[in-house]
C-alpha positions as CSV (number, residue, x, y, z in Angstrom):
1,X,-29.1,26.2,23.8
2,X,-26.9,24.5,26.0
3,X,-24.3,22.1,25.0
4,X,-25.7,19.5,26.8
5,X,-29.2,20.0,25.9
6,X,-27.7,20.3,22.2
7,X,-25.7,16.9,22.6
8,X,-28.7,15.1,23.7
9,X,-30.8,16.5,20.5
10,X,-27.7,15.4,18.5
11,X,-27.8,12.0,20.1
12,X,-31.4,11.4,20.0
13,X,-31.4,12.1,15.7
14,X,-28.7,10.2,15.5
15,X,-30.6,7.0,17.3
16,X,-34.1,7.9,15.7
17,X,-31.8,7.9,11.5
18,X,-30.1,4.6,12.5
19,X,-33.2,3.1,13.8
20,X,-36.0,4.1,11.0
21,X,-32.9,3.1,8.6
22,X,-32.8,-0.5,10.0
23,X,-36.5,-0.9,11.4
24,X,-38.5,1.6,9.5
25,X,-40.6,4.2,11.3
26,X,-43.2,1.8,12.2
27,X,-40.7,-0.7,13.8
28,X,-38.2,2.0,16.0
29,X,-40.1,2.9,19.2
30,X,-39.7,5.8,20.9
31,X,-37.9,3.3,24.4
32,X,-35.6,2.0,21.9
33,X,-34.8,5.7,20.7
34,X,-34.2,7.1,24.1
35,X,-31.8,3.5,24.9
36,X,-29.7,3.9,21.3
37,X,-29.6,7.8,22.2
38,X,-28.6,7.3,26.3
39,X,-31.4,9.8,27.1
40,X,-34.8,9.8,28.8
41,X,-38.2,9.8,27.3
42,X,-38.8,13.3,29.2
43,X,-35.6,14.8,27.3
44,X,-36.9,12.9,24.0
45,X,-40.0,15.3,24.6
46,X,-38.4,18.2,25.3
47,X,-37.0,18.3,22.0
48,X,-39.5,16.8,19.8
49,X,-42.9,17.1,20.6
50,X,-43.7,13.4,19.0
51,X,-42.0,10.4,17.5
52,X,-44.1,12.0,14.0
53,X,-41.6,15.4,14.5
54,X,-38.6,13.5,15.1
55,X,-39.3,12.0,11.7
56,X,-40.5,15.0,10.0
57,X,-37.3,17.0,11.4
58,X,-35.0,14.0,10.5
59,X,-36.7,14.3,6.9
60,X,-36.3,17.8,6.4
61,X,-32.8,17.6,7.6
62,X,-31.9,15.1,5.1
63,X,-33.5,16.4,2.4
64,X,-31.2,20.2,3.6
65,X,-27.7,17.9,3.6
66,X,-28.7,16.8,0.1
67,X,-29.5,20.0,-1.3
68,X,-26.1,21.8,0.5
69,X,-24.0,19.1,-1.0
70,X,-25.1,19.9,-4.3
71,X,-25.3,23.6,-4.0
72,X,-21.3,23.5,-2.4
73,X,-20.4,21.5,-5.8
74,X,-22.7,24.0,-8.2
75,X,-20.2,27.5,-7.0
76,X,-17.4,25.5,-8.2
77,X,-16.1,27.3,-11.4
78,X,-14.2,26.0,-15.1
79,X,-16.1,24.4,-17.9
80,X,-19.9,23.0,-17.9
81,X,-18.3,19.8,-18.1
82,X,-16.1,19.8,-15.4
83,X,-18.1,21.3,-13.0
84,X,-21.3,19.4,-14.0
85,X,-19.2,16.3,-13.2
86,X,-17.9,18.2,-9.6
87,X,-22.0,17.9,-9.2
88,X,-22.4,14.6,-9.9
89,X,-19.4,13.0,-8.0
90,X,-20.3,15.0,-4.8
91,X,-24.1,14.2,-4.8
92,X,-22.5,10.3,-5.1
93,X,-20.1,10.8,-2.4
94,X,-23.0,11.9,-0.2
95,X,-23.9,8.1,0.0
96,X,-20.1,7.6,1.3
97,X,-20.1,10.8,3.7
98,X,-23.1,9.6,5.3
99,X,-24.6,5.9,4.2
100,X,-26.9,5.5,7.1
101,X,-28.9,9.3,6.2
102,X,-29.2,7.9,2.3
103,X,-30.9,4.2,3.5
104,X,-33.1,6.3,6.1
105,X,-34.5,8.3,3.3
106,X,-34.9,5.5,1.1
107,X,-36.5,3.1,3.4
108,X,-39.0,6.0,4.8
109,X,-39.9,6.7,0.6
110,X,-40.3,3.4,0.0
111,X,-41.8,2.3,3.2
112,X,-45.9,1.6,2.6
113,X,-48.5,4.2,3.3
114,X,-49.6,3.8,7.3
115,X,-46.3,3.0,8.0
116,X,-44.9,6.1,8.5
117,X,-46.2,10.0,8.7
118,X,-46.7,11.5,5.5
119,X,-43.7,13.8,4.0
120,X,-43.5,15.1,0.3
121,X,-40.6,13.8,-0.2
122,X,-41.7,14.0,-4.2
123,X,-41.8,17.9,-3.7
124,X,-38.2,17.3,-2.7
125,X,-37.3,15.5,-5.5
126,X,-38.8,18.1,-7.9
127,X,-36.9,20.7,-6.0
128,X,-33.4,18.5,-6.6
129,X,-34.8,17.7,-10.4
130,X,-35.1,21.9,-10.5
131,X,-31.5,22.2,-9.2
132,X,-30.0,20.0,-11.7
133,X,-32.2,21.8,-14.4
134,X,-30.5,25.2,-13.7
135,X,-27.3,23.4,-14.0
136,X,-28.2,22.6,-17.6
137,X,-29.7,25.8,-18.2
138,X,-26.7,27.3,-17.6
139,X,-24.6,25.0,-19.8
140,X,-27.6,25.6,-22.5
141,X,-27.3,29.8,-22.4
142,X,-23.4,29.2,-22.8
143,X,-23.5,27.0,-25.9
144,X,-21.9,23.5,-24.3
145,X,-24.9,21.4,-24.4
146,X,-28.2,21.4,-25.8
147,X,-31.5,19.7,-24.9
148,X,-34.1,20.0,-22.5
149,X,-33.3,20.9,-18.6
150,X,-35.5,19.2,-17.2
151,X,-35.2,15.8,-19.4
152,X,-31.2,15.9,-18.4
153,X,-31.5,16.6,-14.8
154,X,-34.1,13.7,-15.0
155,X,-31.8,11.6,-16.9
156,X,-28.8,12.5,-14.6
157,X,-30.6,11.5,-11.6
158,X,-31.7,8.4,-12.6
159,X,-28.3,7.4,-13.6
160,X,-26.8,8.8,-10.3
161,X,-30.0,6.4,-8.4
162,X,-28.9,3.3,-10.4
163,X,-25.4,3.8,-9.2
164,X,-26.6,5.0,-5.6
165,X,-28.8,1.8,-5.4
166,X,-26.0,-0.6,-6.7
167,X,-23.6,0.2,-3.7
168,X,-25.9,0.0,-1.2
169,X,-27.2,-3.1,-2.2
170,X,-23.9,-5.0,-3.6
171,X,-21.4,-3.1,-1.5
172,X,-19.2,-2.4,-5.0
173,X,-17.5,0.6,-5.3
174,X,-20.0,2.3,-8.2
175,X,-19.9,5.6,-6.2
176,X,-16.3,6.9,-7.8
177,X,-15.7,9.9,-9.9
178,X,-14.7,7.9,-12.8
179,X,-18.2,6.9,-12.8
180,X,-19.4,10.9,-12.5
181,X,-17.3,11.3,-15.3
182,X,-18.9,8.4,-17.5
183,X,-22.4,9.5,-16.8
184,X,-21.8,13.4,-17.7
185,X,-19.9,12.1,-20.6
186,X,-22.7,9.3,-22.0
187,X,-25.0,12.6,-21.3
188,X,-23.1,15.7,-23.1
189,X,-21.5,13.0,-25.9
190,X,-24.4,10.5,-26.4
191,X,-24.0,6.7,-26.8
192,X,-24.6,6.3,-30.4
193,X,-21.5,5.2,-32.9
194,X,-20.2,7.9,-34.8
């Protein structure tokens, strides 16, 4: 591919991700894409056969930046704890690396049915839910922490949501790795009295 063709395709995600995050899919048109991106509707279509595959590609992508985050901070080695809380603070810091992908995904999950092409984005979710489980099936086989996989990655990505939610909506500064640390140690420790 040539550069330029390649800076355009660049361009033209980068326009469709900041308009679906703002407008939704329903409310970015396909004009407005090609303006934000500086391109024509004929390059538009060279690249993406519909305003549908923009969003599917822009979904997929998403959904590969996630997973490569999280698979970067799993080859980390040391103790279950530490690297479980490597995990956790880099699949936060995701929101900070790159705000506008995280509100793109979440306003096209949350957006109503017709208002935007259909993506199984829970398929995703169960793939991420999977990850996390092998995380804790590792720390299971190796005697740190005990409990069921799937029941902690669920828990741990709930907790990660609240905080992910939090700063996006407040602004506050919930997305630190004193915070990682406080989940995985609530998690491995419990919050009962002893």
């Amino acid at each position: 591919m040539k550069k330029d063709s390649r800076h355009g395709r660049e361009a033209i995600l980068s326009a469709a991700m900041r308009l679906f995050a703002e407008k939704g899919y329903a409310g970015a048109s396909t004009r407005e894409i090609c303006e934000v991106a500086g391109i024509t509707k004929p390059v538009l279509y060279y690249h993406f056969r519909s305003k549908e595959h923009l969003y599917q590609e822009l979904m997929i992508d998403s959904f590969g930046q996630f997973h490569k985050v999280l698979l970067r901070a799993s080859k980390v080695r040391g103790p279950f704890r530490q690297r479980l809380t490597r995990v956790v603070y880099d699949d936060l810091k995701s929101t900070l690396d790159d705000p506008v992908r995280v509100q793109f995904v979440f306003r096209m999950i949350f957006s109503p049915e017709g208002q935007r092409p259909y993506f199984n984005a829970l398929e995703n979710m169960e793939s991420q839910r999977e990850f996390f489980a092998g995380i804790f099936r590792e720390g299971i086989l190796a005697g740190e922490v005990d409990g069921d996989p799937r029941q902690l990655a669920t828990f741990l990505m709930g907790m990660n949501l609240v905080l992910v939610l939090e700063h996006l909506f407040t602004g506050r500064p919930t997305l630190t790795r004193r915070n990682a640390e406080k989940i995985v140690g609530i998690l491995l420790e419990g919050c009962c009295a002893k």
